[in-house]
PAVEX-177202 format. One line per 5 residues: number of its first residue (from 1); their letters; for each residue x, y, z of N, C-alpha, C. Coordinates in nm, 2 decimals. Each point is the difference from the previous one (the first is absolute). Last residue first. Example, Ala and Ser with C-alpha at 12.3 -4.5 7.8 and 13.67 -1.06 7.14 Angstrom:
2
2> SA> 1.28/-0.22/0.71/0.09/0.11/0.00/-0.08/0.11/0.08  0.03/-0.57/-0.01/-0.09/0.12/0.00/0.09/0.12/0.00
//
This chain:
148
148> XXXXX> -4.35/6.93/1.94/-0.03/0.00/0.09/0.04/-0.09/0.09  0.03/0.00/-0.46/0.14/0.10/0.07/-0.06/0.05/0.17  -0.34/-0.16/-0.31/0.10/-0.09/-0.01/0.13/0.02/0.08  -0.35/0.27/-0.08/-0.06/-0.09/0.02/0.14/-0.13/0.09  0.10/0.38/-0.37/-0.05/0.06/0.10/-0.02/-0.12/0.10
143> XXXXX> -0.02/-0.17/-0.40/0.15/0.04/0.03/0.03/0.04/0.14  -0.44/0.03/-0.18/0.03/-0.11/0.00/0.18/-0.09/0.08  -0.20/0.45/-0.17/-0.05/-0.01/0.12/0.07/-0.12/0.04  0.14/0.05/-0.44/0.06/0.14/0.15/-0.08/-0.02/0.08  -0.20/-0.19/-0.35/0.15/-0.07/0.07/0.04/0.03/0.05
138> XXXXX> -0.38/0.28/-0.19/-0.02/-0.12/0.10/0.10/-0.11/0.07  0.10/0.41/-0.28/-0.05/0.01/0.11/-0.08/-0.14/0.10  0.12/-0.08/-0.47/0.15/0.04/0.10/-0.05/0.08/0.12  -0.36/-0.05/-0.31/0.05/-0.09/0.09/0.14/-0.01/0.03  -0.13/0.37/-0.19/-0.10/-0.05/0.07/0.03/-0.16/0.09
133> XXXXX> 0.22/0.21/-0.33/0.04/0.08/0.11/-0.06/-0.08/0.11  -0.05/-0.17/-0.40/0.08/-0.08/0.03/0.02/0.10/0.15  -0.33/0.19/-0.32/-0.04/-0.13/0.13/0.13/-0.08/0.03  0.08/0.39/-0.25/-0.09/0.00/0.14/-0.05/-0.09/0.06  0.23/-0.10/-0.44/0.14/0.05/0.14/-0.11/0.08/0.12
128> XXXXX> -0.25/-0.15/-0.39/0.06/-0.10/0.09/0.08/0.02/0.10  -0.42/0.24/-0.10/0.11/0.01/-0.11/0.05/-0.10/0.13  -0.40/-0.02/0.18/0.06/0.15/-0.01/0.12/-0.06/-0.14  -0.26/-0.32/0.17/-0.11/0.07/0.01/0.08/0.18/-0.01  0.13/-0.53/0.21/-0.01/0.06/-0.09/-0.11/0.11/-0.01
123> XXXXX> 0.36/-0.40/0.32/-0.09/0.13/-0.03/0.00/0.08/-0.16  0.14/-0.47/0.32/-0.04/0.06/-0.06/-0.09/0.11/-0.01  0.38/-0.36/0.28/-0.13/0.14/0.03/0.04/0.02/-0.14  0.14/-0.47/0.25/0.00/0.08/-0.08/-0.12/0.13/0.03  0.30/-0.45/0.28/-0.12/0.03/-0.04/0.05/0.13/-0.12
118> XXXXX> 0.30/-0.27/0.27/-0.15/0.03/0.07/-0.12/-0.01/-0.05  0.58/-0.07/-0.08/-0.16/0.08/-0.12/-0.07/-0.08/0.10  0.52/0.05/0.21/-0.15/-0.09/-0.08/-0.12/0.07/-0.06  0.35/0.20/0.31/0.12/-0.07/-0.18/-0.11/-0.07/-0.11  -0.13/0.19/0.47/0.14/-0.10/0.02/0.02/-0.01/-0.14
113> XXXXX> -0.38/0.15/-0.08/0.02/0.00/0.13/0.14/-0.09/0.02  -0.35/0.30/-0.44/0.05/-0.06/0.11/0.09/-0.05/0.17  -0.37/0.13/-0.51/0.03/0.00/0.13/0.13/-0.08/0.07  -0.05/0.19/-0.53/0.03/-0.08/0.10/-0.04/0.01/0.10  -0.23/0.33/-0.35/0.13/-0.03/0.02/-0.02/-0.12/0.10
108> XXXXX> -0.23/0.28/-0.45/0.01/-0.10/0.10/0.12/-0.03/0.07  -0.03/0.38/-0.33/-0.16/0.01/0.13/-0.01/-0.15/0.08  0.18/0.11/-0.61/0.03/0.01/0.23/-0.10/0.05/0.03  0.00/-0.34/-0.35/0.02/0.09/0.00/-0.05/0.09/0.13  0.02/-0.46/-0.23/0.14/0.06/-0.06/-0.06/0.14/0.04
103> XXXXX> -0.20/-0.48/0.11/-0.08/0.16/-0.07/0.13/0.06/0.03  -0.10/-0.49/-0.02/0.08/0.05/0.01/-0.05/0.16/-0.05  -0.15/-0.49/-0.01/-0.04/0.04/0.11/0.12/0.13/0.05  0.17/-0.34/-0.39/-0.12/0.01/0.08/-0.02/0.05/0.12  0.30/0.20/-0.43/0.06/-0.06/0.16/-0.19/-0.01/0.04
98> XXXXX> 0.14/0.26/-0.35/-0.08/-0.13/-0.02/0.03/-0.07/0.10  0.18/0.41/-0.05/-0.15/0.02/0.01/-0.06/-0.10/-0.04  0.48/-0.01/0.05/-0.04/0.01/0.11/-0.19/0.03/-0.03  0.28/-0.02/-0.37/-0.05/-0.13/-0.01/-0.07/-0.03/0.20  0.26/0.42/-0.24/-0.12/0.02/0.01/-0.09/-0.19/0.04
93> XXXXX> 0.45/0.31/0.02/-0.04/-0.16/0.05/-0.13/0.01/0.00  0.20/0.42/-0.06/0.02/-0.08/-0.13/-0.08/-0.13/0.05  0.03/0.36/0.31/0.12/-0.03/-0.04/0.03/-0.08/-0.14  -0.39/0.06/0.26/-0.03/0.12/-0.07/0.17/0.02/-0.06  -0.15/-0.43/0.27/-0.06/0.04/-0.12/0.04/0.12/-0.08
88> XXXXX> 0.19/-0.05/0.43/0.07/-0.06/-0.11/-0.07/-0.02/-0.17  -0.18/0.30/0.37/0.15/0.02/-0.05/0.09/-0.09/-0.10  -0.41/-0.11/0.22/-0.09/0.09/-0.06/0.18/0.04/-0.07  0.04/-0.25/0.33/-0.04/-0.14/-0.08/-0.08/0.12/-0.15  0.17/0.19/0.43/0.11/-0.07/-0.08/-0.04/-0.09/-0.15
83> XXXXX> -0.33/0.24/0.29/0.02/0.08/-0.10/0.17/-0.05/-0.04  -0.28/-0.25/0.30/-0.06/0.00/-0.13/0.06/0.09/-0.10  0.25/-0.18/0.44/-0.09/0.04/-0.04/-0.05/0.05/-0.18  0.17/-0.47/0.27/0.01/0.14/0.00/-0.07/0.09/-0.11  -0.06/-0.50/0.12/0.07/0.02/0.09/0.04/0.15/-0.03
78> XXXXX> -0.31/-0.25/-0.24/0.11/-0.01/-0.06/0.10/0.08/0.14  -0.44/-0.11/0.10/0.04/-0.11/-0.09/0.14/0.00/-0.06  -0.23/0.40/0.24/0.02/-0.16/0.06/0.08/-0.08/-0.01  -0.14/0.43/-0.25/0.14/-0.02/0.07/0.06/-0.09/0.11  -0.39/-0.07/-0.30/0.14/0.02/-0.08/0.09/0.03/0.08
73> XXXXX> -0.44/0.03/0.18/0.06/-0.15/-0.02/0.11/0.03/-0.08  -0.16/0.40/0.08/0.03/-0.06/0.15/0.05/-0.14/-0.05  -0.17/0.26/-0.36/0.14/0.06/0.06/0.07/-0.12/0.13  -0.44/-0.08/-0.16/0.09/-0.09/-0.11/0.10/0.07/0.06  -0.36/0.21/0.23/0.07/-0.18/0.08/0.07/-0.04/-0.08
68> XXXXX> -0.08/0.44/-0.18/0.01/-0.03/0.14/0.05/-0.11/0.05  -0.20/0.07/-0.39/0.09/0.03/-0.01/0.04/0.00/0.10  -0.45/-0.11/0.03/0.12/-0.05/-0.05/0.15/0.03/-0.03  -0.30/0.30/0.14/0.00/-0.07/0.13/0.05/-0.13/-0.07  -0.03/0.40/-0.27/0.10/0.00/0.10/0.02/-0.12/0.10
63> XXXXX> -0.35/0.11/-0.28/0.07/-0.03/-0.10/0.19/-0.02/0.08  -0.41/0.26/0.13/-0.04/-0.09/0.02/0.13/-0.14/-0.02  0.09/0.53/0.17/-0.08/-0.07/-0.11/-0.01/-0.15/0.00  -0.01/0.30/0.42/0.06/-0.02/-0.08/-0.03/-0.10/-0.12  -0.25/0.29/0.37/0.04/0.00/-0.15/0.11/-0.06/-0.08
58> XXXXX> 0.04/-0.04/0.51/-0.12/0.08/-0.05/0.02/0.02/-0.13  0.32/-0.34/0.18/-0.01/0.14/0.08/-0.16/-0.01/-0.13  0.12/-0.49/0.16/-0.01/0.11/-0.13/-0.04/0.14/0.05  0.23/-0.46/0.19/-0.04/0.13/0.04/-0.03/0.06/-0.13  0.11/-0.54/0.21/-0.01/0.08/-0.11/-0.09/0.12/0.01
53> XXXXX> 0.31/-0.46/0.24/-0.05/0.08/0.01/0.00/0.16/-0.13  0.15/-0.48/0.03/-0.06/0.02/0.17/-0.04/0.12/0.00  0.06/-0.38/-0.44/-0.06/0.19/0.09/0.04/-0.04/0.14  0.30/-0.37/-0.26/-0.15/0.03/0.06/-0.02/0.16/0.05  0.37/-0.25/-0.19/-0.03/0.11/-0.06/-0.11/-0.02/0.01
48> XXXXX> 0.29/-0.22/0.28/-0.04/-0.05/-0.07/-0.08/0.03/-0.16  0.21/0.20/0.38/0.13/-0.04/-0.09/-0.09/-0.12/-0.10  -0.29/0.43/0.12/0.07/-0.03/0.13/0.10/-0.14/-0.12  -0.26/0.48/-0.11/0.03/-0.10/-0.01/0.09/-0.09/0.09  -0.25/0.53/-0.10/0.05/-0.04/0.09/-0.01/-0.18/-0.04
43> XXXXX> -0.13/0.50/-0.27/-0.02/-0.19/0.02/0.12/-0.06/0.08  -0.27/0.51/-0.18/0.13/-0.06/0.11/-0.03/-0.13/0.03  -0.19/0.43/-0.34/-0.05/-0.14/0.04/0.09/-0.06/0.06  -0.09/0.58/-0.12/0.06/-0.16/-0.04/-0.05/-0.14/0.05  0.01/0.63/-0.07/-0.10/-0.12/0.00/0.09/-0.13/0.01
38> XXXXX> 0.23/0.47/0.15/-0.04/-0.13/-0.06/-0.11/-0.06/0.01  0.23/0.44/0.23/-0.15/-0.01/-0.06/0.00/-0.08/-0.12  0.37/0.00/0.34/0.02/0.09/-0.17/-0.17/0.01/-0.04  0.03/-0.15/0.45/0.13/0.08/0.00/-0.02/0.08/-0.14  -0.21/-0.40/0.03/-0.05/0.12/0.05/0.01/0.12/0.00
33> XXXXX> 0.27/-0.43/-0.07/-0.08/0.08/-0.14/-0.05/0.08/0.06  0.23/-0.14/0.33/0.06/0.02/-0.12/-0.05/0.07/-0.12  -0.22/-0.24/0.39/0.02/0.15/0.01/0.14/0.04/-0.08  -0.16/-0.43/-0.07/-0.15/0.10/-0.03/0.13/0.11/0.00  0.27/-0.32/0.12/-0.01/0.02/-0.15/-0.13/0.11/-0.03
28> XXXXX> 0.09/-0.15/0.44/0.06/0.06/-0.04/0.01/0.09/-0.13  -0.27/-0.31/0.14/-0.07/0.09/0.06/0.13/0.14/-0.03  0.06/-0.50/-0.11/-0.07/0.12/-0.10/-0.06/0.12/0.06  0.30/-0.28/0.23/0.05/0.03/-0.10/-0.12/0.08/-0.09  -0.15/-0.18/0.39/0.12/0.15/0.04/0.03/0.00/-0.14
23> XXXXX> -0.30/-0.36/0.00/-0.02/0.16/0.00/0.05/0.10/0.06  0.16/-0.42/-0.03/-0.06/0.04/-0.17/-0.06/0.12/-0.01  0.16/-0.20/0.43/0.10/0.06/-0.04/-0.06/0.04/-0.12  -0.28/-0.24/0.20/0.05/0.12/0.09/0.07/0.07/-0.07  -0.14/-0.42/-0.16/-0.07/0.10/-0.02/0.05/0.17/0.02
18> XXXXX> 0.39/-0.37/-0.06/-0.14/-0.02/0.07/-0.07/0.15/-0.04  0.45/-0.31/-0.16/-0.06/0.15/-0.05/-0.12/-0.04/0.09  0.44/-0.30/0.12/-0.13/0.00/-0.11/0.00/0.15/0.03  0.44/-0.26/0.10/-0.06/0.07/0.07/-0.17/0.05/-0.15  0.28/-0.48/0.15/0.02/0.11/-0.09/-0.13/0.08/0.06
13> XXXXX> 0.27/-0.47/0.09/-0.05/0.10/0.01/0.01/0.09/-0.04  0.04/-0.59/-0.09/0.03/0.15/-0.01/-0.11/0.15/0.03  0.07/-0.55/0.20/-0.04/0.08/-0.09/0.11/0.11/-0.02  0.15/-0.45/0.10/0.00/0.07/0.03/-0.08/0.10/-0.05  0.19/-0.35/-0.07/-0.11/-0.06/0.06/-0.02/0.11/0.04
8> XXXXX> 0.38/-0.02/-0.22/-0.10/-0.02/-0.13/-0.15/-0.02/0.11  0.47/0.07/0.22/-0.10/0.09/-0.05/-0.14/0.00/-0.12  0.22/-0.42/0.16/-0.07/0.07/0.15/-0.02/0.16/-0.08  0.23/-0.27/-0.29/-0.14/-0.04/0.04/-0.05/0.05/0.09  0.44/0.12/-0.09/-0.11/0.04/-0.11/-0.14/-0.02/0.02
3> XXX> 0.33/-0.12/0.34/-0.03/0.09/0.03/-0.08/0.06/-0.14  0.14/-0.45/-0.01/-0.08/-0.01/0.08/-0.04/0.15/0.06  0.33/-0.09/-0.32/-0.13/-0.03/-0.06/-0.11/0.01/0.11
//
């Protein structure tokens, strides 16, 4: 009992999402869309599904920069990515498009670190499997980052 209570006094550590890194991951994710001559909107979220950080390449449509942070907080909130939760909808479970705070459709994926959601990237503003490219380029940096 007495080694429960000694770890119960104990914080817990965990590795956070800082600025620095929000914009390797999106700087990543830009020169992705770049790459294809995408318009889009790149929403960088940290584990509390606060912005840390939001890029709108040139022209991209307006209508994007929501879709964007709802990608990013869904793949927050529900711990993977948006186009699982877009799969199971389009599988018949259509009762996933009533899930609060839930956009069923890819382009958002998990940040993370040791095993833990950090944080989320959303992107929109090309058909979905290009913004899911899009930010799968920014996890790969992230990943990258990490293996350092």
């Amino acid at each position: 009992m007495a080694i429960a209570s000694a770890n119960a006094q104990q914080l817990s550590t965990k590795k956070t999402l800082n600025l620095a890194v929000a914009k390797v991951i999106a700087a990543a994710a830009e020169k992705e869309a770049m790459k294809n001559n995408w318009t889009m909107y790149i929403t960088i979220v940290d584990d509390s599904g606060t912005v840390m950080f939001l890029e709108r390449i040139d022209e991209a449509q307006l209508g994007s920069y929501d879709v964007s942070m709802q990608k990013a907080q869904t793949a927050l909130k529900f711990r993977r990515p948006t186009k699982t939760m877009e799969d199971v909808a389009n599988g018949g479970r259509v009762a996933t498009l009533k899930l609060p705070g839930a956009l069923p459709i890819e382009g958002g994926i998990p940040l993370l670190a040791d095993g833990k959601v950090i944080g989320a990237i959303g992107v929109s503003g090309g058909a979905s499997n290009q913004d899911a490219q899009v930010a799968q380029a920014g996890v790969a940096a992230l990943e990258a980052l990490l293996k350092k």
